[in-house]
N, CA, C and O of each residue as an XYZ file, in Angstrom:
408
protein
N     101.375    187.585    -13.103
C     101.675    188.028    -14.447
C     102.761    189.092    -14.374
O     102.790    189.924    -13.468
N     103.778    189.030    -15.497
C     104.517    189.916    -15.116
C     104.438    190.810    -16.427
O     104.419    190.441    -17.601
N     104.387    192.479    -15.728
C     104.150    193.243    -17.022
C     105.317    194.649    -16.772
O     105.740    195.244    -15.780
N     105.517    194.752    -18.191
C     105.758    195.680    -18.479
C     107.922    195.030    -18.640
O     108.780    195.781    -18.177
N     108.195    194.141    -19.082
C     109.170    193.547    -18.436
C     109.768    193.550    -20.067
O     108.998    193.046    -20.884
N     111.068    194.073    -20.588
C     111.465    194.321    -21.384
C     112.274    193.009    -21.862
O     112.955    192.354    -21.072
N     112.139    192.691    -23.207
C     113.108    191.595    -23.340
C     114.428    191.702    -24.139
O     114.669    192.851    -24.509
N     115.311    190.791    -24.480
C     116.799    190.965    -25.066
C     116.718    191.834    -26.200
O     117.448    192.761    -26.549
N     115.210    191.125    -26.932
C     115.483    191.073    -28.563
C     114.393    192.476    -28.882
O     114.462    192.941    -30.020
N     113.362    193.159    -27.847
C     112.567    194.310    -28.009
C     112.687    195.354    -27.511
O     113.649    195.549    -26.769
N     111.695    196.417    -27.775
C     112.670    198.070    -27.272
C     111.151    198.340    -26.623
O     111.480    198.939    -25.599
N     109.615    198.263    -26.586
C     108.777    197.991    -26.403
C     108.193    196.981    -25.783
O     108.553    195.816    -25.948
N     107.198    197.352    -24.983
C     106.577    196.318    -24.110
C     105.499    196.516    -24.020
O     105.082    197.662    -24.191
N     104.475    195.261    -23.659
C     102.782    195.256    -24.221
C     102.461    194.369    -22.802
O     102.815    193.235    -22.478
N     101.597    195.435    -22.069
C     100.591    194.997    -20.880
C      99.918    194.017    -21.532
O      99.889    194.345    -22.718
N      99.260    192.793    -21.337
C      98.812    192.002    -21.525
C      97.376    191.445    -20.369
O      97.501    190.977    -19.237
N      96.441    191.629    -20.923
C      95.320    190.946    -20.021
C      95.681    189.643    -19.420
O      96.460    189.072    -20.183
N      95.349    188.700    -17.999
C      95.495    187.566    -17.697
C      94.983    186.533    -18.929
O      95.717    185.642    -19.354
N      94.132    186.684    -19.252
C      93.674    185.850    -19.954
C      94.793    185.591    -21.280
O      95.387    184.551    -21.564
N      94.843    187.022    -22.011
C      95.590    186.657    -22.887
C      97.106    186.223    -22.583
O      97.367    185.339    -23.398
N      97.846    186.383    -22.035
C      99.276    185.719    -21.179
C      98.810    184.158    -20.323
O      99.747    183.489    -19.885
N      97.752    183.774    -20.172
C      97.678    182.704    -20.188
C      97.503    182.068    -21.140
O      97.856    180.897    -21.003
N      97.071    182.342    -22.150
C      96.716    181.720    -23.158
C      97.936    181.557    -24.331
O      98.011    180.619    -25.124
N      98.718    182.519    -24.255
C      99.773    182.706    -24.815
C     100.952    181.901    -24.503
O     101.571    181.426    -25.456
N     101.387    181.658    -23.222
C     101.965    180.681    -22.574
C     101.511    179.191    -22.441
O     102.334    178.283    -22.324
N     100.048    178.966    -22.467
C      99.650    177.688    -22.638
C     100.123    177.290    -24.280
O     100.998    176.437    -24.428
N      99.680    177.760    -25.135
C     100.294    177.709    -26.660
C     101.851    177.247    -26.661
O     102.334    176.353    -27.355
N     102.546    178.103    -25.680
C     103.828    177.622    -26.314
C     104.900    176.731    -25.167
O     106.119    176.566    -25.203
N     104.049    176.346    -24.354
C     104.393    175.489    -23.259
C     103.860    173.920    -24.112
O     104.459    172.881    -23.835
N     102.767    173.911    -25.080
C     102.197    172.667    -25.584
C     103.204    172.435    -26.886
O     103.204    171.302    -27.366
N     104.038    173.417    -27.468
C     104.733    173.567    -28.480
C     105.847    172.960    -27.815
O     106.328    171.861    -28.089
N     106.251    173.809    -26.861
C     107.655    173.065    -26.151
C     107.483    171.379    -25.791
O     108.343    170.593    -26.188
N     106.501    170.990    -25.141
C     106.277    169.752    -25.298
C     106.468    169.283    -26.784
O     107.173    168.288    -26.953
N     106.008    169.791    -27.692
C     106.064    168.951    -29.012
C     107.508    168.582    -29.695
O     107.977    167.713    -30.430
N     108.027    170.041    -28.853
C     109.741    169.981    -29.365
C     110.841    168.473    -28.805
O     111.549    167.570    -29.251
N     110.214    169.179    -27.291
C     110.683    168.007    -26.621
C     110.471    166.465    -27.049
O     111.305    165.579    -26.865
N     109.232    166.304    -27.641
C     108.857    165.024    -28.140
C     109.570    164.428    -29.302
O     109.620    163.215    -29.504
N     110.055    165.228    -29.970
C     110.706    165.115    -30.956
C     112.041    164.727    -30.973
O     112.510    163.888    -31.743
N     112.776    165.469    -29.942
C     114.189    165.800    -29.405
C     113.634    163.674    -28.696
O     114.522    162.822    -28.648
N     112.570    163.424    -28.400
C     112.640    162.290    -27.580
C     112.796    161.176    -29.263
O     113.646    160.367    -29.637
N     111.947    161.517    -29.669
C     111.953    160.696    -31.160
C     113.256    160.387    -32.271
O     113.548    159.387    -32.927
N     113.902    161.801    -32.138
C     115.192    161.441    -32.389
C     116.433    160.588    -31.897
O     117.383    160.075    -32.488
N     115.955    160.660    -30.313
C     117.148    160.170    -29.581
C     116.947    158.707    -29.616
O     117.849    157.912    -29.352
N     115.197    158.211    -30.099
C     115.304    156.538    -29.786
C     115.154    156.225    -31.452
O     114.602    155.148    -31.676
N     115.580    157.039    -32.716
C     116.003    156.554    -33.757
C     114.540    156.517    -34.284
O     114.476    155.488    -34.957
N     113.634    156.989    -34.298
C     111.961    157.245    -34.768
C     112.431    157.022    -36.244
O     113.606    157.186    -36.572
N     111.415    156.626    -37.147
C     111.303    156.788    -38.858
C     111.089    158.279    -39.172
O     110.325    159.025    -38.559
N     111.802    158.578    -40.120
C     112.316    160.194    -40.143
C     110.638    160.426    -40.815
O     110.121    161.476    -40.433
N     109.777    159.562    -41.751
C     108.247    160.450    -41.777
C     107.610    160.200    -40.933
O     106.442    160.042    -41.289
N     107.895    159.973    -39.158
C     107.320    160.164    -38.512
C     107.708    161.222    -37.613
O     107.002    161.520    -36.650
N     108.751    161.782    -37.865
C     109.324    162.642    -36.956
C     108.616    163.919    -37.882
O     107.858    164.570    -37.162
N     108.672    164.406    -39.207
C     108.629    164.999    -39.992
C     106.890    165.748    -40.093
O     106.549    166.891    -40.399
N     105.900    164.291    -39.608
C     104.672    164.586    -39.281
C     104.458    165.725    -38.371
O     103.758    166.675    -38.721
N     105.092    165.667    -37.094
C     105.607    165.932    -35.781
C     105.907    167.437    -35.689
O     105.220    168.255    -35.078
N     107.227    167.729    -36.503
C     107.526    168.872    -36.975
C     106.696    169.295    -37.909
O     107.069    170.448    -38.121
N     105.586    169.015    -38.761
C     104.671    170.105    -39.408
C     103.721    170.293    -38.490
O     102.987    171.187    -38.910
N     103.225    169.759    -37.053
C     102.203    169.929    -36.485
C     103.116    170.683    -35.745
O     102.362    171.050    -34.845
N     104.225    171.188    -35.474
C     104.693    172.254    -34.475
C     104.781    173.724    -35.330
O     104.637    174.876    -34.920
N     105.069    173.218    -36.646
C     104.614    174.699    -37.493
C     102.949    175.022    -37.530
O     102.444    176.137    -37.399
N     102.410    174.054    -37.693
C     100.912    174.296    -37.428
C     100.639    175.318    -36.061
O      99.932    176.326    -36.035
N     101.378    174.763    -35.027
C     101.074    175.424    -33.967
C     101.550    176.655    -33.598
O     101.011    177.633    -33.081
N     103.106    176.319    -34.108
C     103.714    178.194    -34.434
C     102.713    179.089    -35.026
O     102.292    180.168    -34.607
N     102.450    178.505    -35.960
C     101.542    179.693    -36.880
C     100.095    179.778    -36.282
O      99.384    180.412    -37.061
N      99.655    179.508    -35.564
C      98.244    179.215    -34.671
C      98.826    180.348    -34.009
O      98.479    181.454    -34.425
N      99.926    180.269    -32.731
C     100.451    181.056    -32.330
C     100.499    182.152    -32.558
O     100.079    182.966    -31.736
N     101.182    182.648    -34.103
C     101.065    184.012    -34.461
C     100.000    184.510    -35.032
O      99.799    185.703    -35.260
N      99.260    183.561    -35.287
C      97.983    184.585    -35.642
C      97.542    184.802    -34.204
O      97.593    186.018    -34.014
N      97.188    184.263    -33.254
C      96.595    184.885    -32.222
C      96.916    185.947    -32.065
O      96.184    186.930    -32.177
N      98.540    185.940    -31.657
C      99.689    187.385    -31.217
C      99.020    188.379    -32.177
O      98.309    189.260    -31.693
N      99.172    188.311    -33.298
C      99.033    189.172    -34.427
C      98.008    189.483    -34.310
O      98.053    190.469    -35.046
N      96.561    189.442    -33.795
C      95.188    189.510    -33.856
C      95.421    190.160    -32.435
O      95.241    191.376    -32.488
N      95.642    189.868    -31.636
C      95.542    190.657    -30.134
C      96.288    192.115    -30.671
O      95.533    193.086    -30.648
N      97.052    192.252    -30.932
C      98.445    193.080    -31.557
C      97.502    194.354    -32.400
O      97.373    195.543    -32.109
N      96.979    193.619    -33.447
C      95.905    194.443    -34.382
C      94.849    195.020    -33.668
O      94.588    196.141    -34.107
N      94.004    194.602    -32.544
C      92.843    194.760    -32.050
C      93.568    195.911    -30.793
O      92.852    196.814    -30.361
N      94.552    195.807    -30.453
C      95.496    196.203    -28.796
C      95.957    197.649    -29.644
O      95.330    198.575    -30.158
N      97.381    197.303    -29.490
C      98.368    197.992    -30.057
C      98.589    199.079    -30.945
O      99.146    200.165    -30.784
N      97.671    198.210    -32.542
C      98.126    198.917    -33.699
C      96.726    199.820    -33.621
O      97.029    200.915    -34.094
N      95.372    199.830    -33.240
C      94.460    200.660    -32.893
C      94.479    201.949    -32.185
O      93.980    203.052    -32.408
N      95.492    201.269    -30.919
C      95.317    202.387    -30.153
C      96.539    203.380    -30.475
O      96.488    204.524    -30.023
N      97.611    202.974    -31.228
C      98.468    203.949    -31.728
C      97.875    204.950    -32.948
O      98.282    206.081    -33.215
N      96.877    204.258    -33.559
C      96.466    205.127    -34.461
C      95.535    205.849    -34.561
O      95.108    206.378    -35.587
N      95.060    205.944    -33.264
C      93.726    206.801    -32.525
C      94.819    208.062    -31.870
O      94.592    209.271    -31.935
N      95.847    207.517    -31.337
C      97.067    208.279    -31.429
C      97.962    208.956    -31.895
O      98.865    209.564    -31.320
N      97.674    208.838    -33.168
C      98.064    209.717    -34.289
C      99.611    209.149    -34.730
O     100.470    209.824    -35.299
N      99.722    207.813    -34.338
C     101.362    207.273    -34.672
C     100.976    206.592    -35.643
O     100.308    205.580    -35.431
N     101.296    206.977    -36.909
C     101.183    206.451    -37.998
C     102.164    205.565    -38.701
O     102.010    204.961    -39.762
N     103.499    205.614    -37.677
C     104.871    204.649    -37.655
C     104.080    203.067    -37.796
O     104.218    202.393    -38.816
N     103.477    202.734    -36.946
C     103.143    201.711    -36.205
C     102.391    200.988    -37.640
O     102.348    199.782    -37.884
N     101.948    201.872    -38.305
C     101.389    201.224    -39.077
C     102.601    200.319    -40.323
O     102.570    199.178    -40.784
N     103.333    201.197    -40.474
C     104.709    200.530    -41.198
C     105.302    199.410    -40.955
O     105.758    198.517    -41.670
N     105.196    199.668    -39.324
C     105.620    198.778    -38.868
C     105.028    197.640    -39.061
O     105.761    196.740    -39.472
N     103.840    197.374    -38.882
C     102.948    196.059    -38.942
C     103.373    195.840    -40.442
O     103.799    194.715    -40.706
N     103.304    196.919    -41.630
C     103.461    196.129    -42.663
C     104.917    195.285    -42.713
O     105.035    194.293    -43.432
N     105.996    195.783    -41.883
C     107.191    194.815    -41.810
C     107.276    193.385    -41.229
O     107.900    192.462    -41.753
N     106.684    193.328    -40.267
C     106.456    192.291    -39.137
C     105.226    191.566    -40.265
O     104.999    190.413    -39.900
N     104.663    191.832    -41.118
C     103.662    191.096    -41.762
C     104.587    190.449    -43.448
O     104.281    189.435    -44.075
N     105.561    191.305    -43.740
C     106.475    190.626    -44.432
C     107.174    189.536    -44.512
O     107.293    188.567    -45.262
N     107.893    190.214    -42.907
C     108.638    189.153    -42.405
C     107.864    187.853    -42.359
O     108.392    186.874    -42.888
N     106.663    187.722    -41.784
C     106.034    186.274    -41.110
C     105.755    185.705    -42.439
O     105.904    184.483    -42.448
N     105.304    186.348    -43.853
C     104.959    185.717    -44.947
C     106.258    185.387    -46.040
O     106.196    185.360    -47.270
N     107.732    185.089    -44.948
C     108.468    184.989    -46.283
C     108.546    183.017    -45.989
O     109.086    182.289    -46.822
């Protein structure tokens, strides 16, 4: 597992239990398959409401996805900052909870 490992698009980084980074990566390794399946469906000319099925079960799974994140995040993160007295964090979630509901 690799922790503490900063990425392009964040300024923050979140230790992660094995379990949950496996689980997190299994999610979007089964998503990438779905993409890929699609990318395969297009290329042999599939009926576009079958491709379309395809792509709402990968939003299904995106959003499966973020609620998990978002629930580890709430239970992890936004708790222990506010036992911490960072009351930012809380703003923050209300942005990141904007964003996901537009």
């Amino acid at each position: 597992m690799e922790e503490n490992k900063e990425c392009c698009c964040c300024h923050k980084t979140k230790e992660r239990s094995e379990k949950e980074y496996k689980d997190l990566l299994n999610r979007l390794s089964r998503i990438e398959g779905q993409v890929r399946g699609i990318k395969g469906m297009v290329e042999k000319d599939a009926y576009c409401t079958d491709i379309l099925v395809q792509v709402a079960a990968i939003n299904a799974a995106l959003n499966s996805f973020n609620k998990v994140l978002l629930a580890n995040h709430i239970k992890t993160c936004v708790t222990q900052d506010i036992r911490d007295g960072k009351d930012d964090t809380v703003d923050e979630l209300v942005t990141v909870l904007q964003k996901l509901m537009k």
